[in-house]
N, C-alpha and C positions, 0 to 999 in steps of 0.2 A: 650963447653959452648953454652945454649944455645941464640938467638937471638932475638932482639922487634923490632918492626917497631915502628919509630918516625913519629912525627907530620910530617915533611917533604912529606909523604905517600901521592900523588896526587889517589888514587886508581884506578890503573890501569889495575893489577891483573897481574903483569908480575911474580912479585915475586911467587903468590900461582903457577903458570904457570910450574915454575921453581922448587919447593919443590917436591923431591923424595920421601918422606915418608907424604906428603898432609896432613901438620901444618899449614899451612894456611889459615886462612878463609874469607871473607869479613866481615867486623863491620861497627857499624858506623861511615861513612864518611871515614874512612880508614881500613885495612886491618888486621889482628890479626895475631898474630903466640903462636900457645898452645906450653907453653915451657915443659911440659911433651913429645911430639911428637917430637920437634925439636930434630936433630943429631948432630948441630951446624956444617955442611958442610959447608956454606958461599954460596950455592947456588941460593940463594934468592937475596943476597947484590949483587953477579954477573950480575944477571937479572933485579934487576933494577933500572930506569933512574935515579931516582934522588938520590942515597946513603939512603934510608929509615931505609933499614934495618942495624941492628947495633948487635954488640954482647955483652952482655948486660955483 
């Protein structure tokens, strides 16, 4: 399943940082994840600080 980053998203780029297959992009004021690309690894929610990302 794949994953969205919530409002929570300080954008800090840890998450795209962390994304093995580079679903992630900067938006604005917070960060995106193209759920065509996501693998739903959990990768990204690992990496970062404040729980953003989520599996939708």
């Amino acid at each position: 399943m794949a994953y969205k980053i919530t409002d929570a998203c300080v954008a800090c780029g840890a998450c795209a940082a962390g994304c093995p297959v580079e679903a992630i992009t900067e938006g604005d004021g917070k960060y995106e994840i193209n759920a065509d690309l996501c693998v739903g690894c959990g990768a990204c929610a690992e990496a970062c600080p404040v729980g953003a990302p989520v599996e939708e």
